[in-house]
C-alpha positions as CSV (number, residue, x, y, z in Angstrom):
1,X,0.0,0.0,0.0
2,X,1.8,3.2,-0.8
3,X,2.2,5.8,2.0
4,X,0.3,9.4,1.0
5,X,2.9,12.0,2.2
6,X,1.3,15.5,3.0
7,X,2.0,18.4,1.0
8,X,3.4,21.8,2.7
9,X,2.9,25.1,1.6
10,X,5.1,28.3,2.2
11,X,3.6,31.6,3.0
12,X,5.2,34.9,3.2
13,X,5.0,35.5,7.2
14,X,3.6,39.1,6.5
15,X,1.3,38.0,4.1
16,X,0.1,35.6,7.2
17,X,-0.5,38.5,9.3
18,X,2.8,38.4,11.6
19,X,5.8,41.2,11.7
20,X,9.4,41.2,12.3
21,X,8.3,41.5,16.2
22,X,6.4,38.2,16.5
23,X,9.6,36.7,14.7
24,X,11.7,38.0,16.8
25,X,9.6,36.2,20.0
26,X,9.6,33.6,18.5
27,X,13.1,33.3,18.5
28,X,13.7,34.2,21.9
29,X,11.6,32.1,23.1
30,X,13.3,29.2,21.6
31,X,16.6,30.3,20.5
32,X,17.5,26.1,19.7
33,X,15.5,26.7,16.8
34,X,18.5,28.7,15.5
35,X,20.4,25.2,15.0
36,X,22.9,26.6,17.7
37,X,22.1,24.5,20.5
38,X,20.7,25.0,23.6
39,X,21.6,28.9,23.7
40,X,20.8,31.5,26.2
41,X,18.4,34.5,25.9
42,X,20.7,37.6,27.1
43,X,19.1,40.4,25.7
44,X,16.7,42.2,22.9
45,X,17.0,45.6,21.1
46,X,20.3,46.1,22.8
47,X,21.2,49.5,22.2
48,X,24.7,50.0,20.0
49,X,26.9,52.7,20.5
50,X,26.8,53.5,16.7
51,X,23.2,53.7,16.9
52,X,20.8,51.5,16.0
53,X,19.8,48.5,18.5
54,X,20.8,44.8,17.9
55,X,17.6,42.6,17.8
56,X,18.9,39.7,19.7
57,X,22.0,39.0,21.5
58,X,22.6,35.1,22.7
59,X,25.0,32.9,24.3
60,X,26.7,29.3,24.1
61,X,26.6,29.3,28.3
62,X,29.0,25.6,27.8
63,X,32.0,28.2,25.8
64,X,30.7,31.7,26.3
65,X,30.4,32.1,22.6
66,X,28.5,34.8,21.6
67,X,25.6,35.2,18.8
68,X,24.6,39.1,17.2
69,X,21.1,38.1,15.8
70,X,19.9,40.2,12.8
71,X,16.8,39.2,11.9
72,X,14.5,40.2,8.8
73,X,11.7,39.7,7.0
74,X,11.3,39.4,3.0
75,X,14.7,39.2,1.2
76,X,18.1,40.3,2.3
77,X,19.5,43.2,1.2
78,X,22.7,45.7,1.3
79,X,21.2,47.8,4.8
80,X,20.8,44.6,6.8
81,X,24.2,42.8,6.0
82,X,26.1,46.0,7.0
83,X,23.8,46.6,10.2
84,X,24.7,42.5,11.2
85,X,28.3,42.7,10.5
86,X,28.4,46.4,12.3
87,X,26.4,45.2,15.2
88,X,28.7,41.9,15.4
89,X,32.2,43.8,15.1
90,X,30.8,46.2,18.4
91,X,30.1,43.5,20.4
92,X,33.2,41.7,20.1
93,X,34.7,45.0,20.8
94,X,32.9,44.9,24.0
95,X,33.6,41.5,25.0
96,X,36.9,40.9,23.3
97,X,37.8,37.5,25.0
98,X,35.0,35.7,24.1
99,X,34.0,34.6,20.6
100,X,31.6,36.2,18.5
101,X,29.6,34.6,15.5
102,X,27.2,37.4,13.6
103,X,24.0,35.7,12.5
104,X,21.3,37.2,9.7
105,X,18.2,35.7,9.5
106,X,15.9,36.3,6.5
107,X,13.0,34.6,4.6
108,X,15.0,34.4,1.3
109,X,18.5,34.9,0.9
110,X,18.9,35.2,-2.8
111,X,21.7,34.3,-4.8
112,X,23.7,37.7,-5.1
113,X,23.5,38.3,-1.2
114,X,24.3,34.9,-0.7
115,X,27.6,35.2,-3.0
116,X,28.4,38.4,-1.0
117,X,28.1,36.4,2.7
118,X,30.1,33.8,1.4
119,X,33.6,36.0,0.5
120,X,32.7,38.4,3.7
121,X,32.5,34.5,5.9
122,X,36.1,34.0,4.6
123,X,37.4,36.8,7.3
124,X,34.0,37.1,9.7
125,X,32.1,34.0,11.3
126,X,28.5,35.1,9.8
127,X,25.8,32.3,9.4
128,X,23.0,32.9,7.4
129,X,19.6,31.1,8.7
130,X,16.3,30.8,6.4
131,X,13.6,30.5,7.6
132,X,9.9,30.1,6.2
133,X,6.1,29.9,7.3
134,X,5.1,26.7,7.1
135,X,1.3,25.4,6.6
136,X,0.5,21.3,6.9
137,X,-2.3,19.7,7.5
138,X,-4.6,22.7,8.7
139,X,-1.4,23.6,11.1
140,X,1.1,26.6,11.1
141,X,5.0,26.1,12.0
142,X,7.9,27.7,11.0
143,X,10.8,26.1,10.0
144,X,14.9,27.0,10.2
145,X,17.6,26.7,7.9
146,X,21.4,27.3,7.9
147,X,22.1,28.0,4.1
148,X,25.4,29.2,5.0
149,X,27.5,28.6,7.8
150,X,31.3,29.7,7.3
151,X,32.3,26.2,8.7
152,X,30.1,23.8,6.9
153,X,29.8,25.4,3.5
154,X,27.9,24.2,0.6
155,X,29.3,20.8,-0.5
156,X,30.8,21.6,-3.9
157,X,31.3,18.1,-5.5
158,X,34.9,17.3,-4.4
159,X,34.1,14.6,-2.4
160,X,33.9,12.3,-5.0
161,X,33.4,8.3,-4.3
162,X,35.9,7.2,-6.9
163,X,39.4,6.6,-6.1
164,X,41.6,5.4,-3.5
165,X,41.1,8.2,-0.9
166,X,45.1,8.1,0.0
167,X,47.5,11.1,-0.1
168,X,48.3,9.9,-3.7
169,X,44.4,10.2,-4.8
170,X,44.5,13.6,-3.0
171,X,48.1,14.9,-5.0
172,X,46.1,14.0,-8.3
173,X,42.9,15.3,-7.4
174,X,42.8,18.6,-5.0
175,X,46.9,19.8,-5.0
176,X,45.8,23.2,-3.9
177,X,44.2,21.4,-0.6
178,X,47.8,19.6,-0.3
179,X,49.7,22.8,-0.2
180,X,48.1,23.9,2.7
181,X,48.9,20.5,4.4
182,X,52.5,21.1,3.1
183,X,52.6,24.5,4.4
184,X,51.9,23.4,7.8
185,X,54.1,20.4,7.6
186,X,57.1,22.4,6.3
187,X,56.8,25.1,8.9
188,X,56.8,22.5,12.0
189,X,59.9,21.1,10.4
190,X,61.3,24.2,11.2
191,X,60.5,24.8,14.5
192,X,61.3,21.3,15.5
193,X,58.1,19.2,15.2
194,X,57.8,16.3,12.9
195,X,54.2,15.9,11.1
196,X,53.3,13.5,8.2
197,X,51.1,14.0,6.1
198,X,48.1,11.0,5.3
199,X,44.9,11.2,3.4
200,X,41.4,9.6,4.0
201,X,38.3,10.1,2.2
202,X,36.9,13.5,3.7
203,X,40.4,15.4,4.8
204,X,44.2,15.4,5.1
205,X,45.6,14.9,8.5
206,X,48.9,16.0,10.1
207,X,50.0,13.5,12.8
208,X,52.4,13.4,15.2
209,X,53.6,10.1,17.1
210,X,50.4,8.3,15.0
211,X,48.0,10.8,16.6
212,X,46.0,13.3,14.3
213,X,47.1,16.8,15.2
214,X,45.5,18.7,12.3
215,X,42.9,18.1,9.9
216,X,42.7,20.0,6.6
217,X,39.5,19.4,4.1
218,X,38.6,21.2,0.8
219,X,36.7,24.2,0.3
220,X,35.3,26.1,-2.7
221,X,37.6,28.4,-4.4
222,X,40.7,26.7,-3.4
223,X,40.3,27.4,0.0
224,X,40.6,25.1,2.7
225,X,39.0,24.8,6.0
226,X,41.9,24.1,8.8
227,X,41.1,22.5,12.5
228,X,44.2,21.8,14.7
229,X,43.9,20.6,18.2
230,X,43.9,22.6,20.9
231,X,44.5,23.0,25.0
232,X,42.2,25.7,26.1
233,X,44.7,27.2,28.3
234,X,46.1,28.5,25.5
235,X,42.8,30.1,23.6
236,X,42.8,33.3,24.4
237,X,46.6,33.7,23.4
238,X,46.2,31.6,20.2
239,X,42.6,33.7,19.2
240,X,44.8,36.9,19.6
241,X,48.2,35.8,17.4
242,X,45.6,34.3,14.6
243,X,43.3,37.6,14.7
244,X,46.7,39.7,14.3
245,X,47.2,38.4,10.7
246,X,43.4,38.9,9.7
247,X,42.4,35.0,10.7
248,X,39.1,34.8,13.0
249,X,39.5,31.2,14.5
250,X,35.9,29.4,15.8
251,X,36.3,27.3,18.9
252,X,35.4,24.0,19.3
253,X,35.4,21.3,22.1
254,X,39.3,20.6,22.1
255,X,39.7,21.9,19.2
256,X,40.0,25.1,16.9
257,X,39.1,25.9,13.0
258,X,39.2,29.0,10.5
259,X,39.4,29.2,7.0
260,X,42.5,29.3,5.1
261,X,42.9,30.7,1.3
262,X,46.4,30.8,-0.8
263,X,47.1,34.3,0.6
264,X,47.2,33.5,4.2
265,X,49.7,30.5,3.5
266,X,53.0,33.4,2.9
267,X,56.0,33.8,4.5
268,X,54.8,36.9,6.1
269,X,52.6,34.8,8.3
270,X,55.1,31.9,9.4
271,X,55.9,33.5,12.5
272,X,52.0,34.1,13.7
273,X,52.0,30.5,12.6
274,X,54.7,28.9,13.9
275,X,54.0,30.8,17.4
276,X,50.4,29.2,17.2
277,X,51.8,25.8,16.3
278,X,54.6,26.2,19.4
279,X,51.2,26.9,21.6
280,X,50.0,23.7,21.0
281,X,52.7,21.1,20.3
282,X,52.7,20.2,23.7
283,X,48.7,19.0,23.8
């Protein structure tokens, strides 16, 4: 017997009678729905010193990490990105030990706005969330969705399931994700730590003594997302010497990630590098 599967429709949330103020409750009253976790509620409208007043400001209570909420209704556009990033860039100037993530929220995100996120995520942590009105089965919900999150961007094909997923296949395949492995690997060699480079189906890893140490996977446009381990008694110090050459790392539980793209891998940045790398050989 085949399984009838109901059919949901999408309504514009004004055209269903709601504003940008119900959203925003909505929100704060379940700030999960996000996809964030289970985040805190700390404060709405906050008040910026450049003027203008934040519409949501959360928290990760396990990592203090820190969430400027923009939120929107209809289709992004030039006012809103600038007022996200603005309202991000003074809060991390308020609370500049703690990590900030700015997040825009908006009913569509169309493709030129999208394109613009994406190369501005390359040097801030932005996320953008869609979401949409819902109707099913006589009911009303509203539904979430990260279409871009500077971490986990769009899967662009590389992953292919042909090939021997070695550091051979990868040489042949994605070189410019290799570099960056090389890169790494040539500057511990210099400061007296011995990596070797292996590749498996979904990254390259940097070990030391058998036991991964780095982990670098592919990203469009030749760029390549980086994630080393880390002790976080050394955060705070390895957040500032990254941030110094224009690299915003995003913590994780013991470990740390940022994007990488050909122009960060240069000489000029070996030290920064190499001064990170000394931070954490000893995990």
């Amino acid at each position: 017997m085949s399984v009838i599967i109901p059919l949901a429709s999408v309504q514009s949330i004004r055209e269903a009678g709601y504003n940008e103020a119900w959203l925003q409750d909505m929100i704060w009253q379940n700030p999960a729905c996000l996809g964030f976790g289970d985040l805190e509620a700390l404060q709405k409208e906050r008040n910026q010193p450049t003027g203008g007043r934040i519409d949501m400001l959360l928290k990760d209570p396990s990592n203090d990490t820190m969430y400027e909420v923009e939120i929107m209704l209809g289709a992004t556009d030039e006012t809103h990105i600038i007022r996200t990033i603005e309202y991000w860039d003074n809060e991390k100037r308020r609370w500049p030990t703690r990590h900030h993530i700015a997040v825009l929220v908006a009913e569509d995100i169309n493709r030129r706005f999208f394109n613009v996120i994406h190369i501005l995520s390359h040097s801030i942590p932005i996320v953008a969330v869609q979401v949409s009105l819902i109707h099913l089965d006589g009911k009303v919900g509203l539904h979430f969705a990260k279409i871009l999150d500077t971490f986990q961007e769009v899967d662009d094909g590389s992953g292919s399931e042909v090939g021997q997923y070695n550091l051979n296949w990868w040489v042949a395949n994605l070189p410019d994700t290799v570099s960056f492995a090389t890169y790494f690997e040539n500057l511990a060699a210099k400061n007296g730590m011995k990596f070797e480079k292996d590749g498996v189906k979904n990254y390259i890893s940097l070990s030391n003594e058998n036991r991964n140490f780095a982990w670098i996977r592919p990203r469009k446009n030749k760029t390549a997302l980086i994630e080393f381990r880390v002790n976080d008694l050394v955060w705070e110090e390895l957040e500032q010497k990254l941030q110094s050459i224009g690299i915003s790392p995003i913590r994780k539980t013991s470990s740390f990630v940022f994007n990488m793209a050909s122009k960060d891998a240069t000489a000029a940045n070996e030290q920064a590098f190499a001064e990170v790398m000394s931070l954490l050989k000893d995990i």
